[in-house]
N, C-alpha and C positions, 0 to 999 in steps of 0.2 A: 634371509629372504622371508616376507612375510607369505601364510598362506591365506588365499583367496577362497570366500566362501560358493556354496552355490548359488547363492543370490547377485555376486559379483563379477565372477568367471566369465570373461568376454567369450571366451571361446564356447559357453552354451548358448551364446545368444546368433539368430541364424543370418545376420549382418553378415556373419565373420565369416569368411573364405577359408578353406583349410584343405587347399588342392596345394600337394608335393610331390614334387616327380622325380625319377631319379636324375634329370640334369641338375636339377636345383639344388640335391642334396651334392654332386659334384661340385657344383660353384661353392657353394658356401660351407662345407665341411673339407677341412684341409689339415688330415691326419700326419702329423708328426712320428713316426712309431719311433725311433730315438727318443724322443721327449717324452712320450705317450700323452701327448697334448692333442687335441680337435679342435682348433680355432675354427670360429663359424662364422665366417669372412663376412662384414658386414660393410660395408664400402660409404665410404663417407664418415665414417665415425672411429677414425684413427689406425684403418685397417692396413696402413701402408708403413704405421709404426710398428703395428704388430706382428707382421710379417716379415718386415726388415729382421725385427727382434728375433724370432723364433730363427728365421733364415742364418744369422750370423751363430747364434746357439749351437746350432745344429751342424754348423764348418766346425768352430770350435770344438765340438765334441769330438768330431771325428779327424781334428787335424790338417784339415784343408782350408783351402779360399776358393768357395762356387758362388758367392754373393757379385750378381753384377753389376750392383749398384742403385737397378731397378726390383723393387718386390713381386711385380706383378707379371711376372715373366713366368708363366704355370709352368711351358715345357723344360722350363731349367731348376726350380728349385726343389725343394727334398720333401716335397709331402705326395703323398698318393693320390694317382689322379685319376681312378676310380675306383672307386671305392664297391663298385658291385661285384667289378673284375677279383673277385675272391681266390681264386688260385695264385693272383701277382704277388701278395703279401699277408702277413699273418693276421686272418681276417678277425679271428679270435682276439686276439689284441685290442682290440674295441669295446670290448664288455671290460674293459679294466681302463682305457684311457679316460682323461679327465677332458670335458667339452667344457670349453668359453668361449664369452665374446665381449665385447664393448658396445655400448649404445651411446646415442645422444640425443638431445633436445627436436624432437623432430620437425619444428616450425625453423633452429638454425641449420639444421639438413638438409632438407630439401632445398633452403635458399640457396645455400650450398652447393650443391647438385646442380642446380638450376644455371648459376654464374661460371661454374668449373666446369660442366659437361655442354650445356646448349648456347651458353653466351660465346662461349671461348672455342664451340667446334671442336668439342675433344673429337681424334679421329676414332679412339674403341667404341667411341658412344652415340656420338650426332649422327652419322650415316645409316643408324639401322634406325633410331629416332625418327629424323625426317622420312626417310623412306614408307616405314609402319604409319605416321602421321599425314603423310604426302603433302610434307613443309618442301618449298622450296630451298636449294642449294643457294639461291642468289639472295636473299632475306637480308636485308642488314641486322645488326648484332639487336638493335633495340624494337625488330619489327615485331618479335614473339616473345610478347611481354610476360613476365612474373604472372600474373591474372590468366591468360590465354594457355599456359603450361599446365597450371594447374589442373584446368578444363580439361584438359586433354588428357591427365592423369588421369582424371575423376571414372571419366566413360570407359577405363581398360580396367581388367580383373588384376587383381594383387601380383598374383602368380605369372602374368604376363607382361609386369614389366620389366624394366632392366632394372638389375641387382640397385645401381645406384639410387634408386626412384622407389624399387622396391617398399612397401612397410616393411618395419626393423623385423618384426614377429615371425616374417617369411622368413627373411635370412636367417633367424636363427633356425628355423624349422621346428617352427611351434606350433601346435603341443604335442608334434611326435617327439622330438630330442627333450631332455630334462638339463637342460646344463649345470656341471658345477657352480659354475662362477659366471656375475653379468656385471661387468663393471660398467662408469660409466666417463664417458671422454671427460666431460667438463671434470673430472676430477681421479687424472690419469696416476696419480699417488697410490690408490686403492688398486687399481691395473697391477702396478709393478711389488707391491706387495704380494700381490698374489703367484707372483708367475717367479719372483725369486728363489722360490723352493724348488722349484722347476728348472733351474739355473741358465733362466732367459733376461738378460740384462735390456731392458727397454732404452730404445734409442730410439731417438723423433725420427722420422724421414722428412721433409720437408719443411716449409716455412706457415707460420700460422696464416689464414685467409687475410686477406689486407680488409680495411673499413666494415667488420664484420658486423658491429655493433651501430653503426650509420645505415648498414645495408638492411637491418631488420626493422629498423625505423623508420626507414622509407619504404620498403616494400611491402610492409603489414599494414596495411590499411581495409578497413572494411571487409569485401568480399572474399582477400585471399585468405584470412587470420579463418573465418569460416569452410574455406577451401581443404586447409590443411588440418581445422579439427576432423572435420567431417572425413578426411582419407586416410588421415592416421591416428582415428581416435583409440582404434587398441593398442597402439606403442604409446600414447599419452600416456594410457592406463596401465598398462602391465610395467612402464617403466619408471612410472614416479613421477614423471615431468607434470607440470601446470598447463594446462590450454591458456593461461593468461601470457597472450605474449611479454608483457612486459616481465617476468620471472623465467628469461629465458634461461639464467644460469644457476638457476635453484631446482633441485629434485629429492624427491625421498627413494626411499628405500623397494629396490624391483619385487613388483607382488606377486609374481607368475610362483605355483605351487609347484615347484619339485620332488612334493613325495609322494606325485603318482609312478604308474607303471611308463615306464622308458620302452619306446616301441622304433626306435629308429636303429637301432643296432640289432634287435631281432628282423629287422627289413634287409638290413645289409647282409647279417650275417648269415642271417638261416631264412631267407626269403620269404618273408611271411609279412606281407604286405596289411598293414594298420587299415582294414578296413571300418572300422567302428571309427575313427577319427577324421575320416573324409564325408565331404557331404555329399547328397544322393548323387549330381551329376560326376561327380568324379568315383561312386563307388560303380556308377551304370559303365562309366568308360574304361575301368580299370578290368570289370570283368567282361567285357567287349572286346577289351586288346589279348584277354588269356583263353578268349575259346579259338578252339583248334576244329580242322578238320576231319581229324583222324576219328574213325569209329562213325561219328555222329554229323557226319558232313549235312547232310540235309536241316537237321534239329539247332543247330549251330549257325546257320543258315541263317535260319528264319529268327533265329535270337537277336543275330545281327544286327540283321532289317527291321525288328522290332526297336531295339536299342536306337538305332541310325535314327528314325524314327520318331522317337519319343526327345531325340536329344534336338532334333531338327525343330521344334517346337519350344524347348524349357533349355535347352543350356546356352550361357550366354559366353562361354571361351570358343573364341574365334579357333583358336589354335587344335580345341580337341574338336572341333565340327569338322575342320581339314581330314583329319583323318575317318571319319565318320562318309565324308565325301570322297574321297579318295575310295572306299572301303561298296559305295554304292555304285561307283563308276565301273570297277571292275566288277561289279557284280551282275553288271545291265539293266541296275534302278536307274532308269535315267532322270523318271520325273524326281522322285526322291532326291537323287544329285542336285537337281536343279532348285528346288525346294532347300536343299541345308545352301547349296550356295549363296541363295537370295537373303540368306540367314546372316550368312558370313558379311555379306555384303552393309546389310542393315547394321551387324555390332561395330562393323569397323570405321562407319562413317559417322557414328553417333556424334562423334567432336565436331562436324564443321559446320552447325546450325547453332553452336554454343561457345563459337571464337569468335569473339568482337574484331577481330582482323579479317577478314578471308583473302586480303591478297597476300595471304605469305603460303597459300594451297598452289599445287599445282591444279592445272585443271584438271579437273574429276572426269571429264568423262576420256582424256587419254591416259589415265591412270590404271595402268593394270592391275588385275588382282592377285591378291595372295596366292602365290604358287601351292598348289595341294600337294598334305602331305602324306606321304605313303600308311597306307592302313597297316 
């Protein structure tokens, strides 16, 4: 892997998002300790090969059949399911396992994603989709177009989307994690080289996407080819692929530097939370969720409601103002509550003045809001 200079480093530039929480690091780190393998579940870009693979590996080794067919079935197969929970397994084990992942072309991704999760009504996915979106259930397949998804992308923060839609750079959880190895789909050869020292025998799960190459040719027209530079231009960049759509199956070699300091297994293991690698709104909300009462009740207090505060102004994740607002309710800021709610209100609706559809919304004003979440 080549190394990235300071001049090039997406990640110094203040574009880039680098809010990680410990559910994210659950979803997408899926410790094997039989293997001492970390796959860092990247969805859509062959994760249900590599899972299978690992999953069957991992019977084999131990003499069993627990594969049920399906990969994605977390409460049945053999990796650890959370990883903070340190008492469950040998958490130490982590400073010595080897982290990869696979990536792909992110303009046939997200196509992808788009035709296999909102066309097709996947049920893990469309329901929390439309809901967060307040798309209608009754929509026909083709009333929320490629173009209008995107949009909708565009107005939510990285870290709050769903894994599938996600940028790649989240799922691997970068630049806290350093992973060994990043292969890449369009050239799954380089995959199974790697993982055969490993003694993980790669097996496809499923059938390739039908008219894949029809589908990028129609869909890329004009505004979307701009849609998708502009939301995943750090996975462009860290992973070699071309912003020309027409080179969708060509890429070089991943430039993300691996021989910085690795801070996501000193997070898990010995909780020491990478604060130098998050940006301000997420270093203000991280030390917001770790003051306590105890001793300093009053000073802790007022910390709070400063933070609550300052965040009800400048941070634009819906999801950490919930708890900000949750955090002023119980405290008897009322107007301050009402203040981050109007907040909340404002991030979450930003999409529906920039869908060229609006009859696929429910109507907005019997649309309830985001349930608040506990401080």
């Amino acid at each position: 892997m080549g190394v990235m200079t300071s001049e090039d480093q997406p990640f110094g530039k203040s574009t880039v998002r680098r809010t990680i929480d410990r559910d994210m690091v659950n979803t997408s780190a899926m410790f094997s300790v039989s293997q001492s393998l970390v796959y860092l579940n990247n969805p859509k870009a062959g994760c249900s090969t590599i899972k299978t693979s690992m999953w069957k590996a991992c019977d084999a080794a131990a003499g069993v059949t627990t594969f049920p067919g399906n990969p994605h079935f977390r409460e049945h197969d053999p990796f650890i399911k959370d990883l903070f929970r340190r008492g469950t397994y040998n958490a130490a084990a982590l400073k010595t396992a080897t982290f990869f992942s696979v990536v792909r072309n992110p303009f046939v991704r997200i196509l992808s994603a788009y035709f296999n999760k909102i066309v097709s009504r996947a049920p893990g996915v469309w329901p929390t989709f439309s809901r967060r979106f307040g798309v209608r259930n009754d929509i026909g397949k083709n009333d929320l177009t490629f173009r209008d998804f995107l949009v909708m992308l565009t107005t939510e923060p990285d870290e709050l989307l769903d894994p599938h839609f996600r940028p790649q750079y989240l799922n691997l959880l970068l630049p806290m994690c350093r992973p060994h190895f990043i292969g890449h789909m369009e050239n799954m050869s380089e995959v199974q080289a790697f993982l055969e020292p490993h003694k993980v025998e790669l097996e496809r799960f499923g059938k390739p996407a039908p008219r894949s190459r029809e589908r990028v040719e129609s869909q890329y027209v004009g505004e979307t080819i701009d849609l998708v530079r502009e939301k995943y231009a750090t996975d462009f960049e860290l992973f070699g692929y071309s912003t020309d759509v027409a080179d969708v199956a060509e890429f070089t070699a991943v430039k993300f530097d691996t021989t910085g300091r690795e801070l996501l297994t000193p997070w898990i293991v010995e909780n020491e939370f990478p604060y130098e690698l998050v940006d301000n709104p997420t270093q203000r909300f991280e030390r917001f969720r770790a003051m306590t009462s105890r001793g300093q009740a009053k000073a802790n207090r007022e910390a709070k409601v400063a933070a609550a505060s300052e965040a009800s102004r400048t941070d634009d994740s819906w999801s950490r103002l919930q708890a900000y607002a949750a955090f002023a309710i119980n405290s008897g800021e009322y107007a301050l509550a009402q203040q981050i709610i109007a907040r909340i209100v404002e991030l979450c609706g930003t999409h529906y003045s920039q869908v060229r559809n609006p009859t696929i919304f429910f109507n907005r004003s019997n649309t309830a809001p985001i349930p608040l979440a506990r401080a």
